[in-house]
N, C-alpha and C positions, 0 to 999 in steps of 0.2 A: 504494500500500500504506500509506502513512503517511495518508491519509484513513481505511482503516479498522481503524487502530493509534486512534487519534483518537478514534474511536467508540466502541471496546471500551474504551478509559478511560474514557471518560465514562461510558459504562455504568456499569462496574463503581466506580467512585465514586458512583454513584446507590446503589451495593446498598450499601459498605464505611464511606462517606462519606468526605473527602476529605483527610485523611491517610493513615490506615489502606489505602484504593482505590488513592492513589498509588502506595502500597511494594507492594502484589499485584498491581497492573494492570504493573508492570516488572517482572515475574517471572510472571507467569503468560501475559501477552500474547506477549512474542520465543519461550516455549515449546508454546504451541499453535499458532501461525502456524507456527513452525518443524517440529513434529510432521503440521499436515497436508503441508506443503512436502513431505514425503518421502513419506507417501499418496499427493499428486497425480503426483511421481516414480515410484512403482510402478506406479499402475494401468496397465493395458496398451492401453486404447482412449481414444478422445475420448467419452465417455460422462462422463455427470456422478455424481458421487461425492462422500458426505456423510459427516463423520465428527462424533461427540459428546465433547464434553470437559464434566468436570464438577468444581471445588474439591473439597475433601477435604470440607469444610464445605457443602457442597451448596448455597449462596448461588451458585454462578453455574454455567448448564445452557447450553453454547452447543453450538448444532449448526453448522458449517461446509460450505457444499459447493461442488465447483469442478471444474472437467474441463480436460485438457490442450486446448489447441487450436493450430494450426499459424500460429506469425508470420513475419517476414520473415525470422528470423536463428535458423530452427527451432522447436521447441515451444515454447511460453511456457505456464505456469500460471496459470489464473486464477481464482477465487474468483468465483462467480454466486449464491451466499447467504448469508445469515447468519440466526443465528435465535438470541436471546440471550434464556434467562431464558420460552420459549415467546412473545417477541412477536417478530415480523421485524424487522429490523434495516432490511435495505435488500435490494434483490434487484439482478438485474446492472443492469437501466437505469437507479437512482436515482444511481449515481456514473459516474465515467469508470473502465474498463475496471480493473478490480483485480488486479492481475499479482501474485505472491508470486518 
């Protein structure tokens, strides 16, 4: 997960640039991962499930999407896209497994 904590700054320091990105990407990033976190709790199947979050300022459009799937030590969450600003970020094979 901290690989695409990582990402999502860097991003959004690309849109903010790198003060300004700093102070948003530690306020907006622990509460949209946090937000889908409880999405991906809800849903009722292992189907994959995509939610949209967008600033007040409409400078950053990320779509998230991720499905329960069954680990060793019960369901785990995991996160199989990201889509940031309409370009792909990464999809599930370009990191290692991204748990929330």
């Amino acid at each position: 997960m901290e690989e695409l904590r990582r990402i999502l700054l860097h991003e959004i320091i690309g849109v903010y640039g790198p003060k300004y990105g700093q102070g948003i990407g530690t306020v907006i990033i622990p509460a949209f991962l946090g937000d889908f976190k409880t999405v991906l709790e809800k849903s009722n199947s292992a189907d994959e499930v995509s939610e949209e979050y967008m600033t007040e300022d409409k400078k950053v459009h990320l779509i998230l999407s991720g499905r329960r799937v069954m680990g060793a030590k019960g369901m785990n969450l995991e996160v199989t896209g990201c889509n940031f600003n309409d370009r792909e970020i990464f999809y599930n094979n370009d990191l290692e497994r991204v748990l929330l």
